[in-house]
VEXVEX-14196 format. One record per residue (C-alpha): residue number from 1; residue in three letters; chain; x, y, z. Coordinates in Angstrom, 3 decimals, always signed. Layout:
BEGIN
(NUM, "ALA", "A", (X, Y, Z))
...
// end
This chain:
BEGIN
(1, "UNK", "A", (-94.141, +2.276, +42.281))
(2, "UNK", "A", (-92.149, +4.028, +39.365))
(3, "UNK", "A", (-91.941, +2.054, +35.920))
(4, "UNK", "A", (-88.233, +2.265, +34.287))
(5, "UNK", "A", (-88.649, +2.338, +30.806))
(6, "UNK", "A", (-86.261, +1.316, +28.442))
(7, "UNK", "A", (-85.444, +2.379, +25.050))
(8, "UNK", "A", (-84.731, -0.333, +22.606))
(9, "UNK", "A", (-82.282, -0.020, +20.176))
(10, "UNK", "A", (-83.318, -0.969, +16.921))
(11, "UNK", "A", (-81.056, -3.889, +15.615))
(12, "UNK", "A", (-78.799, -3.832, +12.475))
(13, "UNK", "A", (-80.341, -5.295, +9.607))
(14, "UNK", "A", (-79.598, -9.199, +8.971))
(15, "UNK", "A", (-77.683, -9.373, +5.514))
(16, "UNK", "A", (-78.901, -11.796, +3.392))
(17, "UNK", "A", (-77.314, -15.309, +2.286))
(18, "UNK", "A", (-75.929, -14.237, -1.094))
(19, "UNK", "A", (-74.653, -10.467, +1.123))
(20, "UNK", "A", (-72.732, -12.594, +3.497))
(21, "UNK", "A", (-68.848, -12.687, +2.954))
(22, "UNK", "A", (-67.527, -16.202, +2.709))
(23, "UNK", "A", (-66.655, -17.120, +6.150))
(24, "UNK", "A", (-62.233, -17.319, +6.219))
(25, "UNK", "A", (-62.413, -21.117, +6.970))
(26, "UNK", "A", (-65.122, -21.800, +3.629))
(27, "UNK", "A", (-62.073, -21.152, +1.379))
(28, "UNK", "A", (-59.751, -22.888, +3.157))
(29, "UNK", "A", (-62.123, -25.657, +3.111))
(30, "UNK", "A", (-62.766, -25.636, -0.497))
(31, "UNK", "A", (-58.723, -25.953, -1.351))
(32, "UNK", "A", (-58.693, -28.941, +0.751))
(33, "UNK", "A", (-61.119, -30.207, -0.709))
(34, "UNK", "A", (-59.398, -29.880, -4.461))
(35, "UNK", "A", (-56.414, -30.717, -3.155))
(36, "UNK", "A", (-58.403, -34.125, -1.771))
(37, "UNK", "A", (-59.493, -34.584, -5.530))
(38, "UNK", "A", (-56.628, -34.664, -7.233))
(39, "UNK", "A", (-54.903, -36.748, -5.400))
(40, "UNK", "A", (-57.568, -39.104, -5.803))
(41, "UNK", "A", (-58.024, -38.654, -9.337))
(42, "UNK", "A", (-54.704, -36.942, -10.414))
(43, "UNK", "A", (-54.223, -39.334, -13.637))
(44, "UNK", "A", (-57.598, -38.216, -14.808))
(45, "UNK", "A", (-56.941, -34.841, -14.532))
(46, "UNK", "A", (-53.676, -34.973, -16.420))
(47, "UNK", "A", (-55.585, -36.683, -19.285))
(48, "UNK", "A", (-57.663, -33.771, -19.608))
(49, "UNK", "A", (-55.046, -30.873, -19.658))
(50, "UNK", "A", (-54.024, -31.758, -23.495))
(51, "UNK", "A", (-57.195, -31.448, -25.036))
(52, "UNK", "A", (-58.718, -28.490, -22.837))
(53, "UNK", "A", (-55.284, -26.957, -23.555))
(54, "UNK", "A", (-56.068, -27.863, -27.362))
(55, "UNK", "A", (-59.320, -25.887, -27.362))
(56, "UNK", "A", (-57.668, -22.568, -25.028))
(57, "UNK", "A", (-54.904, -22.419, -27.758))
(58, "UNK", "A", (-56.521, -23.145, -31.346))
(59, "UNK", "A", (-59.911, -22.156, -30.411))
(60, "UNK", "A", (-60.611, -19.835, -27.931))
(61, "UNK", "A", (-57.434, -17.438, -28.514))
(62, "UNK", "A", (-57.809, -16.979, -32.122))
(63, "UNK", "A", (-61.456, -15.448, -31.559))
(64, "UNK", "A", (-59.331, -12.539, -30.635))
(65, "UNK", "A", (-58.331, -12.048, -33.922))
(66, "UNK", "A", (-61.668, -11.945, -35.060))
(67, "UNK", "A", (-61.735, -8.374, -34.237))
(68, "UNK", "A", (-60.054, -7.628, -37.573))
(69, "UNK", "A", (-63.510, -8.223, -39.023))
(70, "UNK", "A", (-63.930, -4.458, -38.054))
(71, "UNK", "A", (-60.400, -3.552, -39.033))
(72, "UNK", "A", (-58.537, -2.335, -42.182))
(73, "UNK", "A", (-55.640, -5.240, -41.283))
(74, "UNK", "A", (-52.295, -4.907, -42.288))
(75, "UNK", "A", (-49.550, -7.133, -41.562))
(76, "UNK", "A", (-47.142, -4.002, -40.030))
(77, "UNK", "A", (-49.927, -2.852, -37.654))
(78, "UNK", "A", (-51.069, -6.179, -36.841))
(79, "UNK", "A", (-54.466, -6.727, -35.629))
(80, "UNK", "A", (-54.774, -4.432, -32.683))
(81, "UNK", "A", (-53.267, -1.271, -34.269))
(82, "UNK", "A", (-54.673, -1.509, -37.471))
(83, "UNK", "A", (-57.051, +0.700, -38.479))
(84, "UNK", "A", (-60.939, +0.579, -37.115))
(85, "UNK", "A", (-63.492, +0.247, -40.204))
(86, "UNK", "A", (-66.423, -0.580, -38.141))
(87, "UNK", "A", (-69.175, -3.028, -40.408))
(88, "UNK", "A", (-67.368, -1.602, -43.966))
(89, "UNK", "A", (-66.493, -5.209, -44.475))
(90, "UNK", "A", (-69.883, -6.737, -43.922))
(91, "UNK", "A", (-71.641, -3.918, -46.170))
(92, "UNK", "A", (-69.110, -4.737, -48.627))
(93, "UNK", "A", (-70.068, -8.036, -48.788))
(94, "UNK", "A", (-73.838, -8.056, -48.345))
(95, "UNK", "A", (-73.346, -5.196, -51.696))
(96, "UNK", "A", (-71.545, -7.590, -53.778))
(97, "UNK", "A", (-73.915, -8.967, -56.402))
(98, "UNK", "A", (-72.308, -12.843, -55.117))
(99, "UNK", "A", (-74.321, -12.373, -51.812))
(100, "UNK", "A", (-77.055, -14.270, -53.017))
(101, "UNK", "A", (-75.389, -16.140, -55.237))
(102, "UNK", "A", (-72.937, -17.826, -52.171))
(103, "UNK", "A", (-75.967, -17.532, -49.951))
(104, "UNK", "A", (-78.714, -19.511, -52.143))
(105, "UNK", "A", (-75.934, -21.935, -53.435))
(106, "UNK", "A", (-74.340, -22.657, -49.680))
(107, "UNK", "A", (-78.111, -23.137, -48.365))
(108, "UNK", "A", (-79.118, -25.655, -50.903))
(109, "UNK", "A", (-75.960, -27.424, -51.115))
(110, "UNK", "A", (-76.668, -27.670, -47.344))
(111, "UNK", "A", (-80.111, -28.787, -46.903))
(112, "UNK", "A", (-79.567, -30.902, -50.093))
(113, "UNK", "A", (-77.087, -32.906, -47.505))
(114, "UNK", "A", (-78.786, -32.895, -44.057))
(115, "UNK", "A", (-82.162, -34.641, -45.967))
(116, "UNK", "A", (-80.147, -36.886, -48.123))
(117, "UNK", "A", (-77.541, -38.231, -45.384))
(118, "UNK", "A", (-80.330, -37.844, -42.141))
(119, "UNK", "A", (-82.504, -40.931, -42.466))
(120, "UNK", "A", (-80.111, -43.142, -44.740))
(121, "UNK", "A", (-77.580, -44.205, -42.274))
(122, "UNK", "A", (-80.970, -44.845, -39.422))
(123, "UNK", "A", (-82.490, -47.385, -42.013))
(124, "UNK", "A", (-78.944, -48.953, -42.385))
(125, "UNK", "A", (-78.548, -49.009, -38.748))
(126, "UNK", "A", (-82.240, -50.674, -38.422))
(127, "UNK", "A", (-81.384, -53.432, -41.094))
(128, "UNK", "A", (-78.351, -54.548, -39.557))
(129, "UNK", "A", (-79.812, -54.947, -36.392))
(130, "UNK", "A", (-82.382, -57.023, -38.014))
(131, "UNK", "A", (-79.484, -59.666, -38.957))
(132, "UNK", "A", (-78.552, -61.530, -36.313))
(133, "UNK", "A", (-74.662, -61.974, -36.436))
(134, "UNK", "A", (-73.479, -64.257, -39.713))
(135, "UNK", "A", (-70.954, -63.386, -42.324))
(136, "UNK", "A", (-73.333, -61.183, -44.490))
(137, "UNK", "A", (-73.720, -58.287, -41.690))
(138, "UNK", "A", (-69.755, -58.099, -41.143))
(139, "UNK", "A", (-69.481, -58.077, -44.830))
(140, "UNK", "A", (-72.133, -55.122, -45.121))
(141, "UNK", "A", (-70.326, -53.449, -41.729))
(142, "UNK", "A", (-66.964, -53.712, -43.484))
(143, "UNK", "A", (-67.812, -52.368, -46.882))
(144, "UNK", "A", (-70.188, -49.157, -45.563))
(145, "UNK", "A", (-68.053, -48.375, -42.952))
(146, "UNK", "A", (-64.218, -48.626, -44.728))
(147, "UNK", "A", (-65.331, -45.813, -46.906))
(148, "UNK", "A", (-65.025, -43.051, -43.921))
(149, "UNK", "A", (-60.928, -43.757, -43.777))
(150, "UNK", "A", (-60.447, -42.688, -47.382))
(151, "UNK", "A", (-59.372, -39.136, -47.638))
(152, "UNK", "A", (-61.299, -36.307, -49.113))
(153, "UNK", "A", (-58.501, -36.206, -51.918))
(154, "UNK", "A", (-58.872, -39.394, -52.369))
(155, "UNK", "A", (-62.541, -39.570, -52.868))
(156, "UNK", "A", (-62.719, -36.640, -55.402))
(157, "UNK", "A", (-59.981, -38.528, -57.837))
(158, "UNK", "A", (-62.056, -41.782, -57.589))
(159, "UNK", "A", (-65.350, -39.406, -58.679))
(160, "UNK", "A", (-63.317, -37.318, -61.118))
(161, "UNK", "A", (-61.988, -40.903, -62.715))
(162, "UNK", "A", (-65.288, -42.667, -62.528))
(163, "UNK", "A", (-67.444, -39.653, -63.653))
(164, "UNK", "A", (-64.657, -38.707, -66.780))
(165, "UNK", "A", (-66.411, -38.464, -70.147))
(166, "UNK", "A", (-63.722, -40.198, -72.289))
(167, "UNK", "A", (-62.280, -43.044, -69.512))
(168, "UNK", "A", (-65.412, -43.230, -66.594))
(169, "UNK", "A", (-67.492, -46.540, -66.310))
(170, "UNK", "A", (-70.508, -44.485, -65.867))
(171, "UNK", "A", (-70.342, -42.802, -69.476))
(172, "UNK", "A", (-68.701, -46.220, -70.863))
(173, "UNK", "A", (-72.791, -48.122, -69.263))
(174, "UNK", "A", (-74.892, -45.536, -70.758))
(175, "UNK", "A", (-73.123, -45.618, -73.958))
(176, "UNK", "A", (-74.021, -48.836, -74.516))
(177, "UNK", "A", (-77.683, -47.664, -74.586))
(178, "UNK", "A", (-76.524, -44.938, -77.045))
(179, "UNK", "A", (-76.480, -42.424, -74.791))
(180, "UNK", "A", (-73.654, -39.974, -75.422))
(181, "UNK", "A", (-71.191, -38.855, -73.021))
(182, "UNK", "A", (-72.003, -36.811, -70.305))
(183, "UNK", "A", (-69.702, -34.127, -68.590))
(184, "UNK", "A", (-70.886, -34.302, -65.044))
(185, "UNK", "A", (-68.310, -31.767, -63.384))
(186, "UNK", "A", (-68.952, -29.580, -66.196))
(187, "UNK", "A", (-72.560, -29.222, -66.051))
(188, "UNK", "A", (-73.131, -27.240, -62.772))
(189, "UNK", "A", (-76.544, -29.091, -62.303))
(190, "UNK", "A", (-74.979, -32.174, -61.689))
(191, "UNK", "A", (-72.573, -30.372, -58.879))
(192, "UNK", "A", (-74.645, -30.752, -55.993))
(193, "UNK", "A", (-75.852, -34.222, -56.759))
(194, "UNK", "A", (-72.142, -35.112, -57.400))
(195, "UNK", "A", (-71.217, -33.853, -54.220))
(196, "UNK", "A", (-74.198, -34.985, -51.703))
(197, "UNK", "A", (-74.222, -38.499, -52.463))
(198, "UNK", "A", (-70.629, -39.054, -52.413))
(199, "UNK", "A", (-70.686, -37.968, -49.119))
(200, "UNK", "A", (-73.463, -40.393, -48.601))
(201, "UNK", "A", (-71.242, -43.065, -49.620))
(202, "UNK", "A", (-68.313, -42.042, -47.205))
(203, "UNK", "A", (-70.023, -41.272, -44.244))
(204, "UNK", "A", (-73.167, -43.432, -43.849))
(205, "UNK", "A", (-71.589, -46.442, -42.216))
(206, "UNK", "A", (-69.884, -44.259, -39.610))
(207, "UNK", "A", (-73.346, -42.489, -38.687))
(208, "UNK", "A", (-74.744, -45.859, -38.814))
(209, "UNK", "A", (-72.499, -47.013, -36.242))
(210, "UNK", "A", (-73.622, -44.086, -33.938))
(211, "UNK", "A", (-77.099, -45.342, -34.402))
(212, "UNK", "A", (-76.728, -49.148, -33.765))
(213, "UNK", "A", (-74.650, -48.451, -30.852))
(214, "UNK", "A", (-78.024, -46.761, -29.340))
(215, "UNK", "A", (-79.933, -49.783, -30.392))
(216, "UNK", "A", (-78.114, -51.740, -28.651))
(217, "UNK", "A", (-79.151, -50.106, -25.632))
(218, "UNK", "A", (-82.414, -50.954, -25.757))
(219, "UNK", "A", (-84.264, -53.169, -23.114))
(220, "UNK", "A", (-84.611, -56.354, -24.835))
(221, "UNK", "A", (-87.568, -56.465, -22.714))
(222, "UNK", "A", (-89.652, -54.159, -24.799))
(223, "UNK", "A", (-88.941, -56.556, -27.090))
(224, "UNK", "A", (-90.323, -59.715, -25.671))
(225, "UNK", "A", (-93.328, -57.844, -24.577))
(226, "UNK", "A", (-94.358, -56.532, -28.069))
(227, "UNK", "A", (-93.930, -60.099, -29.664))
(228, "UNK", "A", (-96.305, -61.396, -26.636))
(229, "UNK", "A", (-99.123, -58.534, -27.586))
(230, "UNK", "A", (-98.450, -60.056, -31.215))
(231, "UNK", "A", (-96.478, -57.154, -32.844))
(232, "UNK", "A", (-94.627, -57.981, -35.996))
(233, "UNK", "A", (-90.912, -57.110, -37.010))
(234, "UNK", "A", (-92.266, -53.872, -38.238))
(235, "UNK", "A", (-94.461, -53.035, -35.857))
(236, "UNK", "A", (-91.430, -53.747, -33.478))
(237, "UNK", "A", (-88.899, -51.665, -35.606))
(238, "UNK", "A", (-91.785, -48.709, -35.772))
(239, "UNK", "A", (-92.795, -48.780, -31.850))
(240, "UNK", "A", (-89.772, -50.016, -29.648))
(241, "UNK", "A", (-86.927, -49.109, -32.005))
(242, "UNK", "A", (-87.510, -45.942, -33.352))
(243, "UNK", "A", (-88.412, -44.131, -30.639))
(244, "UNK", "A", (-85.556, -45.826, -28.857))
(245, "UNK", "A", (-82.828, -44.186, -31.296))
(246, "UNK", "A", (-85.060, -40.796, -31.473))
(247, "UNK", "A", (-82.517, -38.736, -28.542))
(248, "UNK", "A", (-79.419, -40.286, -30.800))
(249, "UNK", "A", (-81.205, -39.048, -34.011))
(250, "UNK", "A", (-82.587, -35.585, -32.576))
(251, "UNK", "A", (-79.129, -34.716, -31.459))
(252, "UNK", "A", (-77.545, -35.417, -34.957))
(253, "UNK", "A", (-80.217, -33.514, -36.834))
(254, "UNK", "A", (-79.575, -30.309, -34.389))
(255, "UNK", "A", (-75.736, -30.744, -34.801))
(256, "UNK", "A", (-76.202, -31.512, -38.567))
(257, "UNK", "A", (-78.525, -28.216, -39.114))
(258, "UNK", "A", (-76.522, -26.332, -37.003))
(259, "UNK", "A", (-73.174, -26.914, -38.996))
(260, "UNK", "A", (-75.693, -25.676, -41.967))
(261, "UNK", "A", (-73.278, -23.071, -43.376))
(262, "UNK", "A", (-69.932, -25.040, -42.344))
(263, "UNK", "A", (-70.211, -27.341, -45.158))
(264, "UNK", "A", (-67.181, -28.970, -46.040))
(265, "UNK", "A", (-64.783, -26.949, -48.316))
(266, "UNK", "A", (-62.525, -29.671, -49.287))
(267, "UNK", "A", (-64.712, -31.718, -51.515))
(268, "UNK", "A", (-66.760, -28.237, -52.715))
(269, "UNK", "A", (-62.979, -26.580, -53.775))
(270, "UNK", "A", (-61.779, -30.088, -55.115))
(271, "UNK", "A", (-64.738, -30.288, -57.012))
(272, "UNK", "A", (-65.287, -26.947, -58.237))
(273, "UNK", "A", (-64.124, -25.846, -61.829))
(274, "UNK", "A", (-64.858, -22.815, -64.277))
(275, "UNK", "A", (-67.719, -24.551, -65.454))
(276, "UNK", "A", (-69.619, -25.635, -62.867))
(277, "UNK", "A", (-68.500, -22.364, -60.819))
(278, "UNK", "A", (-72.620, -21.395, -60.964))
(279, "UNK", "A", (-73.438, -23.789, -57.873))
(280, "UNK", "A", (-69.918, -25.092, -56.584))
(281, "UNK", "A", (-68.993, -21.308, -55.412))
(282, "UNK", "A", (-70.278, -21.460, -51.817))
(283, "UNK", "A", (-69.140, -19.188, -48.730))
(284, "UNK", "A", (-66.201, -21.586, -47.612))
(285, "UNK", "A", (-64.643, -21.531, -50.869))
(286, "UNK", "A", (-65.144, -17.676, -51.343))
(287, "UNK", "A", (-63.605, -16.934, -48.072))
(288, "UNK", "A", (-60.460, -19.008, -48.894))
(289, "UNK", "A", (-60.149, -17.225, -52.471))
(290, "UNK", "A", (-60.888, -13.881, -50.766))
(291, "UNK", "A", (-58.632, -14.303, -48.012))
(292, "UNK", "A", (-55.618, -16.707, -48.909))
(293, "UNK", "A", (-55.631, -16.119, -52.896))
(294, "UNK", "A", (-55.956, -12.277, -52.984))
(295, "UNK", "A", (-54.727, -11.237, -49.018))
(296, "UNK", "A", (-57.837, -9.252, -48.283))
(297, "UNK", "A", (-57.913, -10.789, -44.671))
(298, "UNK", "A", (-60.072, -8.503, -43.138))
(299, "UNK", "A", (-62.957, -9.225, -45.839))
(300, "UNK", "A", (-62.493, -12.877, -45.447))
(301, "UNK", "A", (-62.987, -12.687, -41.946))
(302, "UNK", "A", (-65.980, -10.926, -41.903))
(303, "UNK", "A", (-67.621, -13.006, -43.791))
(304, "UNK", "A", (-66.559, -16.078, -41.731))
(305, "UNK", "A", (-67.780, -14.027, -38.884))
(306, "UNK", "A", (-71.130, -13.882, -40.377))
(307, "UNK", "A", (-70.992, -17.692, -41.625))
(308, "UNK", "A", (-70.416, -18.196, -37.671))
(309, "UNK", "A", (-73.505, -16.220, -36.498))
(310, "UNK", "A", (-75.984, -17.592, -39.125))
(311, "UNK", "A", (-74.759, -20.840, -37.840))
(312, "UNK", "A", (-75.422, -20.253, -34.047))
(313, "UNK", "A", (-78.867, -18.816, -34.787))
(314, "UNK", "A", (-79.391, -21.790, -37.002))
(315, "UNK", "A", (-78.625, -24.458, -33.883))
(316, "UNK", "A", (-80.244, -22.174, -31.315))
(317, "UNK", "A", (-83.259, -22.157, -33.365))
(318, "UNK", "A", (-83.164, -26.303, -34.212))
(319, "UNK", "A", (-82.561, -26.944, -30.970))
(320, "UNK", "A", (-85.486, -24.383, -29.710))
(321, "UNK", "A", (-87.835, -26.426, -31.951))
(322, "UNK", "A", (-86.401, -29.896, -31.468))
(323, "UNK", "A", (-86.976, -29.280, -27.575))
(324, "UNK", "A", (-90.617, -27.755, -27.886))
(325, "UNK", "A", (-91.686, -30.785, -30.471))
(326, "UNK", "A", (-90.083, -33.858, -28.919))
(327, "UNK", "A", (-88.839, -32.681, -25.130))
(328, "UNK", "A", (-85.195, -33.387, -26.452))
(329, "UNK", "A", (-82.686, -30.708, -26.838))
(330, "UNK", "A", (-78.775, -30.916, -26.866))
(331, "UNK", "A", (-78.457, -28.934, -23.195))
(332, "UNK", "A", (-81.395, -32.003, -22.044))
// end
């Protein structure tokens, strides 16, 4: 009896899952299935064209310009045919004996501000929630909260009236303990103190807010169950409370360290004089003289470039450490 044999032929290979084309029907499928959505949720969607069409227009295209960072920029050529300079800008500026000068006095000013106005507005936020309703909490709610709606402007004239040496209450109480008058915006020492804690003032009952709002989420439950294991209101605060308000807190201090080198410029410009020019000159002002007052944009952007990278590092590396110390991070 003869045996056939066969010959197999060997079979194509199987492509795998992320190989295989998208069958016709799978995109067909998926536009259904947006169109489905916003018809269910079309009002939604509408509310979030204006600001995602805030950040494509006033954000996201003018990093494009950036580019003239690298550029010799001229107002004829604009910013794509001016001249490529490569990192002359950047050398220029690390050269320039102000480098350290902006960088110490930006840093300071900086870390001067994230310790002063960090914990202040948490132990505000922790009284408060110690007082159980009554006048005197809306009172204390009212007055550290109205100063956020003044204006920058606004805040600088009150600190330029009340600090002047010839008409400010402050030099009008110490001279009557013979104590002469004191020029506080002259003296560049007093600069940074000047400008921390009147940002203290203005913006700890906002923060505060921020932080009661988490307390309030709190199980009330934790509560009860320290004060029947025969914790005190300390004890409470220190073992149900903080630790309740630490994501809220952790988040701040990433976004508050990250935004390092983007201190305000407003109060540090409004502020700033010939005499106290020592400390007050920091990179935000320099970049608005450099740029605005004398036209060299290209300079000015550079450095604003560079301002912008030691800032990312800055919240890349808070948040690295934040997340590796308490398991909290701002990406979870």
């Amino acid at each position: 009896m003869s045996q056939v044999t066969t010959t197999e032929r060997p079979s194509a290979p199987v492509p795998a899952d992320g190989d295989r084309p998208a069958p016709a029907g799978f995109w067909r499928g998926r536009w259904d299935e947006a169109r489905r959505s916003w018809r269910r949720h079309w009002q939604l969607y509408l509310l979030v064209i204006v600001p995602v069409a805030y950040f494509v227009i006033f954000k996201y295209v003018p990093i494009s310009n950036a580019v003239i960072a690298f550029k010799n920029y001229n107002i004829i050529d604009g910013p794509w045919g001016s001249e490529w300079v490569g990192f002359e800008h950047f050398e220029r500026f690390f050269a320039n004996p102000v480098f350290g000068t902006l960088l110490k006095n930006t840093f300071m000013l900086a870390f001067y501000l994230v310790l002063a106005s960090f914990p202040i507005p948490i132990l505000l936020a922790l009284a408060l929630n110690e007082i159980r309703g009554g006048w005197f909490k809306r009172t204390v709610q009212l007055v550290t909260y109205a100063p956020y709606f003044i204006s920058t402007v606004v805040v600088v004239s009150m600190t330029i009236l009340i600090l002047s040496p010839r008409l400010g209450i402050v030099n009008d109480a110490i001279g009557l303990f013979g104590i002469p008058a004191i020029d506080f915006l002259g003296d560049p020492d007093y600069f940074r103190h000047i400008y921390v804690w009147s940002d203290v003032w203005q913006t700890t009952g906002y923060s505060a807010v921020i932080y009661m709002a988490a307390l309030a989420g709190i199980d009330p439950a934790l509560h009860e169950a320290a004060k029947i294991d025969g914790a005190g209101r300390m004890q409470r605060i220190w073992h149900v409370d903080l630790p309740g308000i630490m994501p809220t807190a952790v988040i701040i201090l990433i976004l508050g360290v990250g935004n390092l080198m983007a201190i305000g410029f407003e109060k540090a410009y409004l502020l700033q004089n010939n005499l106290n020019l020592e400390q007050s000159e920091i990179i935000a002002t320099y970049v608005y003289k450099t740029g605005l007052v004398n036209a060299d944009f290209s300079m000015a952007t550079a450095v604003g470039l560079f301002n912008s990278v030691v800032n990312l590092c800055l919240l890349l590396f808070v948040n690295f450490a934040a997340k590796r110390i308490t398991g909290k991070g701002l990406w979870g």
